[in-house]
N, C-alpha and C positions, 0 to 999 in steps of 0.2 A: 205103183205107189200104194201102201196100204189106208186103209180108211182112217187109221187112227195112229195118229203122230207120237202121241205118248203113250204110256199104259204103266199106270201105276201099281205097284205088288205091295200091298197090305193098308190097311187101314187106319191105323193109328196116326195119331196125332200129326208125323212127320208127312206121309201121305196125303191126307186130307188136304195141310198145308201146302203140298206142292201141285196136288193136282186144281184147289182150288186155282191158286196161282196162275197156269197153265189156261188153265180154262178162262177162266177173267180175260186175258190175254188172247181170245178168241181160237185156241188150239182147240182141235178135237182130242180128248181124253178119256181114257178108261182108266177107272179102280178095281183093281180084282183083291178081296176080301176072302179070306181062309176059315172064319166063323161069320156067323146069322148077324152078323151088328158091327159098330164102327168106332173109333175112339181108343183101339189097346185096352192101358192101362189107364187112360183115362177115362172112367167107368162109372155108375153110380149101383146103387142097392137098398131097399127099403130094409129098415131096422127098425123097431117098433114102428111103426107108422110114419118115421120119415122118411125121405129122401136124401139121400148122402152121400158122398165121394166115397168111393169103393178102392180110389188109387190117390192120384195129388189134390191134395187140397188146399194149394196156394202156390204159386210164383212168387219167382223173385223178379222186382223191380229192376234191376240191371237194365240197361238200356231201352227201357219203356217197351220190349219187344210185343212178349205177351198182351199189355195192358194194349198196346196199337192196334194190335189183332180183335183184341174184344172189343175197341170201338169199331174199327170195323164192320164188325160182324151185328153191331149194333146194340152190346153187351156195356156201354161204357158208363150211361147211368149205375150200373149193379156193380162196377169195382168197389171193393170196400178193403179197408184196413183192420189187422187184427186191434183189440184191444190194450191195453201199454199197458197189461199184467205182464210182468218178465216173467222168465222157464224158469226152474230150480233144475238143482243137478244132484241126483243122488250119485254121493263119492262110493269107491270099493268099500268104505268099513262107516258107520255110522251112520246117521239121520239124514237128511235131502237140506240141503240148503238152497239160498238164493243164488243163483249164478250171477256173478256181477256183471252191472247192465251196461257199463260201459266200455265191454268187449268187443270184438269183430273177433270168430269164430274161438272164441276162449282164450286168444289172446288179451291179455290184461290192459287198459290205456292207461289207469293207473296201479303199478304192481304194489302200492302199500296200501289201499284201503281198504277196509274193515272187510269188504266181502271180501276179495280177495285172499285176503288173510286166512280169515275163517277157512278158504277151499285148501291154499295150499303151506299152510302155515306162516310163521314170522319168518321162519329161514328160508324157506323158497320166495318168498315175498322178498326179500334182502337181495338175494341173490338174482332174480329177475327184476330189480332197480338197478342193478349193473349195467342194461340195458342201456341207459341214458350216457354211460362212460365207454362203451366199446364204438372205437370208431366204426363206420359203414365204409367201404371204400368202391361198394358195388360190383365188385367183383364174385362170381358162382353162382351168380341167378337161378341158373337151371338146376338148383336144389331143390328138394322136398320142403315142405312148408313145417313139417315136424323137427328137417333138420337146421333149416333157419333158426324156430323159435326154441330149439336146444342150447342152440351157438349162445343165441343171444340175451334168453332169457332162463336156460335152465332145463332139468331133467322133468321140474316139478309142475309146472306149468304146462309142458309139452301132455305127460299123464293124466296129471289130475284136471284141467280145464281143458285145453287144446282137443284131444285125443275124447273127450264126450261130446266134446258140441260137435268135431268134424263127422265121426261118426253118425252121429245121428241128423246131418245134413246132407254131407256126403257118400254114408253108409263107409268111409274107409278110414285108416288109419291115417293120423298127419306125415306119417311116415311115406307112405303111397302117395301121396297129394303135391304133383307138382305147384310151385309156387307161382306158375305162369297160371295157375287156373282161378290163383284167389283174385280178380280182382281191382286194378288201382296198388295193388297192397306194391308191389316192386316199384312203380313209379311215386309212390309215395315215401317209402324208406330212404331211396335215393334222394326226395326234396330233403328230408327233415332230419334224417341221419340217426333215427331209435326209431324199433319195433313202436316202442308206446306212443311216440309222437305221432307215428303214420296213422295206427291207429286209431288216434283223439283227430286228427287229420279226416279220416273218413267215416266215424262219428259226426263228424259237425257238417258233414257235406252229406249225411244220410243220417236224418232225425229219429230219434226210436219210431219203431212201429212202419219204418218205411220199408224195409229191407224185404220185406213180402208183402203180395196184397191174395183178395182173393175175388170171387164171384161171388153177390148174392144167387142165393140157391146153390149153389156149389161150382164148382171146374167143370163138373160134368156137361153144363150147357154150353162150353165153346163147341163139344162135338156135335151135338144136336146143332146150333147155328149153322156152323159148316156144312154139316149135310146137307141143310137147307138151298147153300149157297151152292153144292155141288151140286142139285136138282135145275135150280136157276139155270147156273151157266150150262146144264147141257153134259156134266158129264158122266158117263156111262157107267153103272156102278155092277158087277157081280158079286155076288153071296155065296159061298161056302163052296169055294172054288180054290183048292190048293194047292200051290206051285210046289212038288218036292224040292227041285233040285234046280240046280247053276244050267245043268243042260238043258231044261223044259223053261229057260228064259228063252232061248233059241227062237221057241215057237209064236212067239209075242210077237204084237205088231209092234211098226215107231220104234222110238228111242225108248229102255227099260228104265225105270229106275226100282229100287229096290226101297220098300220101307218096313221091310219086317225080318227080324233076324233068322237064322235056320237055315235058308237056301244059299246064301253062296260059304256056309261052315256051320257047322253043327254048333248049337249055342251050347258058351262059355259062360260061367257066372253065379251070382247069390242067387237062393231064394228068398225074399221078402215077404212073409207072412202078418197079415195085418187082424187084428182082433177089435170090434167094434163089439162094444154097451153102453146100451140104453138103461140108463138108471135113474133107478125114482127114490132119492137119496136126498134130503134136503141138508142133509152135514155138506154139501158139497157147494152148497149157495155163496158159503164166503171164500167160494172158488181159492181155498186153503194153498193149493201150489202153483195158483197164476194160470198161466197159460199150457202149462204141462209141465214135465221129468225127464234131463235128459240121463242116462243111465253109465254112469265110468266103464269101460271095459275091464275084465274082472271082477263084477259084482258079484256075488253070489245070492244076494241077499231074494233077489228077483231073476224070472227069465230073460222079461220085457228090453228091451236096449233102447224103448224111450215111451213117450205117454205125452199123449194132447189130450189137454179137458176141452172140446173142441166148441162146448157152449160158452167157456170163459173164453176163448180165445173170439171167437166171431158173434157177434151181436144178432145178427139177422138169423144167428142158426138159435141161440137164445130164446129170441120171440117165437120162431116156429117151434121149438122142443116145449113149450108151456109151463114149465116148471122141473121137466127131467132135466137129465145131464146126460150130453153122448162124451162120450170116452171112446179114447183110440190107440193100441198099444202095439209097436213091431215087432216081431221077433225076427234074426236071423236062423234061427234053430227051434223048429216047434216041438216044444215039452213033451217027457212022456207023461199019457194019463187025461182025464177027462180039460178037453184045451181051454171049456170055456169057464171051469173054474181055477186053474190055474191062473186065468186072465183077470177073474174077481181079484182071488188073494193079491196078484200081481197090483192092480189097479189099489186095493186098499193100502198097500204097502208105502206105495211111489204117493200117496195121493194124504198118506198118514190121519184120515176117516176110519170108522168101520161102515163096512157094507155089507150087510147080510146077505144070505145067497136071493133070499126074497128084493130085495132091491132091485135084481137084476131085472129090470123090463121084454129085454130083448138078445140076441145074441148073433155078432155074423164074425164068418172066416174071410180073408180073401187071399191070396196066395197071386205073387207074383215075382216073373223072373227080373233080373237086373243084368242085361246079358252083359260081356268084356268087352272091349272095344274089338271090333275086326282090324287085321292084320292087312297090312300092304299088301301081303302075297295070298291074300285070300278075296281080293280084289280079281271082276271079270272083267276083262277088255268089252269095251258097248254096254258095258252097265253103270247106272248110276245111281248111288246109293245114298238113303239120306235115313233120321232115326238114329236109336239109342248108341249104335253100335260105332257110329262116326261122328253124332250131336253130340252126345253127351246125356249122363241123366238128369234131368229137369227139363219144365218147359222152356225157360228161357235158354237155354244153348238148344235144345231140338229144334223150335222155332225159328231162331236166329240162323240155323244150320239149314235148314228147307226155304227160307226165303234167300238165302242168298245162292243154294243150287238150283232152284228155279229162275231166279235172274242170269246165273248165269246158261240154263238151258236155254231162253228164248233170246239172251246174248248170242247164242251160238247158232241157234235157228233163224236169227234174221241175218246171220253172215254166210248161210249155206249151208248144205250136206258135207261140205269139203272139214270141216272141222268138229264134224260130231267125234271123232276117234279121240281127240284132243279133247273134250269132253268130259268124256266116258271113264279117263283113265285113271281120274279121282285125284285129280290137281285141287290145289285151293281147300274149299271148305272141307271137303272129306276127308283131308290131313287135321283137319282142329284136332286139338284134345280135347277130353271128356270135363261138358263142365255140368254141373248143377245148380238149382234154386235151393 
């Protein structure tokens, strides 16, 4: 019998969580880590002088999963809520407006008022009040969420709202977006029988400013906690120790599980490249576009495909910057030509300030991947996998996805060896689809 029952591969967020798990549970465990540090994408980076999320910088409230975890970990003093500045949405042609606040993912609750309007004119406005006359009879569920609110509300709504906000939540088209991932959203259409009702529906059952929270100090401290917690309970951690391949799991003691993409298929996927400034910009004080910019597809106007003014949005990041403003802007496609001013102009544009290039206090890159989900058949018999590739992107589906494969490993380990194959073969949570915060 080997010394060590589990052995976890890679360190990020999914990992930690499972092996803390495991460990808690008085298993013997090992984390084997492929770089110097722990956390993924959940990262942090100094930028003028502060300390910053280098990847997420907020969950989403869904099922209290996250926020459980950081009590936990003893984090639950430092949850905090963004500020109830709404986004703005720069459309393809024209100036940035206000995205209207009483949306769930650009979907309209109500499609005649004034913002609304303003986004996707009177005729698309008219034409997504139709909504409230086309029966529901719940039937085709397992549509796309772009093609639901086509059906229902329109071409113009899908484009011009729908299609900025999912994107810059989801990183995808509403087109890509099955509708089993938004939500409540199909068990509510079905109570109330219109798109706009379901969503005034889960509006009133999720208060603005609920929809996400974050950490004082940043995300970055759940990993630090964890680690914490993995020292506690005892489990074994290795540093800069790289598993190529599906064969050299072989070599592992215990039951495998996997939490880093690459080994059992060559990663599929975005890159996400994130541009942070520090700017000492006092035009920016009456935090002019709220909480940030989310960016229509087909803009030209800018690179950027969204923008956090991230002092307007978090108060605790506010009192520690002293008077700056951090700014934070993604691209999927990074520009040719000097990045970090294209990221100014970009920032001045979306943000409708001037900012001189003297402004600039500070400047960082960060670059990361968004892998695809992995495939049934890229699945190894005796492996169990948890992470972006079977979670979902965001905390709260990765989370939710590593607590319930770790319950059900030591489900499985307190009923014998006779059912680890049953396991392994990536029943249950590793079929979810991909959700996000």
């Amino acid at each position: 019998m080997s010394t060590t029952e589990f052995t976890v591969v890679g360190g990020g967020i999914a990992g930690l969580v499972v092996a803390r798990r495991l460990a808690m549970a008085g298993r013997t465990v090992r984390l084997i880590e492929a770089s110097d540090q722990l956390g993924g994408t959940v990262a942090s980076h100094l930028v003028g002088g502060l300390n910053l999320d280098a990847g997420a910088e907020s969950f989403a409230t869904r099922g209290n999963t996250v926020a459980d975890l950081a009590r936990e970990l003893g984090l639950g003093d430092d949850i905090v809520s963004p500020g109830d500045e709404g986004a703005w949405l720069q459309p393809v042609d024209g100036p940035a407006l206000p995205l209207p606040a009483t949306g769930i993912l650009g979907i309209p609750a109500t499609p005649l008022d004034k913002d609304t309007i303003a986004v996707i004119g009177l005729g698309g406005a008219f034409r997504a009040q139709l909504d409230s006359l086309i029966p529901w009879f719940g039937k085709r569920t397992d549509v796309s969420l772009g093609a639901l609110v086509r059906r229902r509300m329109g071409k113009a709504v899908v484009e011009k709202l729908v299609a900025p906000v999912v994107h810059g939540v989801y990183s995808l088209h509403p087109n890509d977006l099955p509708l089993e991932r938004v939500a409540t959203l199909k068990e509510r259409l079905a109570l109330h029988g219109s798109l706009a009702a379901a969503v005034r529906s889960m509006r009133h059952a999720m208060p603005a400013g609920t929809a996400v929270q974050g950490i004082r100090g940043g995300i970055n401290r759940l990993v630090t906690e964890l680690a914490a917690d993995l020292t506690t309970y005892g489990v074994i951690v290795e540093f800069e120790r790289r598993i190529e391949s599906a064969e050299a799991l072989a070599d592992l003691d215990g039951t495998v599980i996997v939490a880093a993409p690459g080994i059992l298929a060559p990663v599929r996927g975005r890159t996400v490249t994130l541009a942070t400034l520090v700017l000492d910009a006092p035009e920016l004080d009456a935090e002019p576009r709220g909480s940030g910019v989310l960016v229509a597809p087909g803009c030209t106007t800018v690179s950027a495909r969204a923008l956090t003014h991230a002092t307007a949005k978090w108060q605790w990041l506010k009192e520690q910057a002293e008077g700056r403003h951090v700014v934070r802007l993604s691209y999927n496609e990074v520009p040719a030509g000097d990045f970090a001013e294209v990221a100014r102009r970009d920032a001045e544009v979306l943000l409708g300030v001037s900012l001189p290039a003297e402004a600039v206090v500070d400047f960082a890159r960060r670059e990361w991947t968004r892998p695809a989900p992995l495939a049934p058949a890229e699945r190894t018999d005796g492996v169990v996998v948890v992470g972006e590739t079977v979670g979902g992107t965001g905390l709260a589906g990765i989370v939710t996805h590593a607590n319930a494969a770790a319950d059900r490993l030591l489900a499985l380990a307190a009923d014998g060896p006779a059912d680890d194959e049953d396991a392994a073969a990536g029943d249950g949570p590793n079929e979810a689809a991909k959700e996000v915060s």
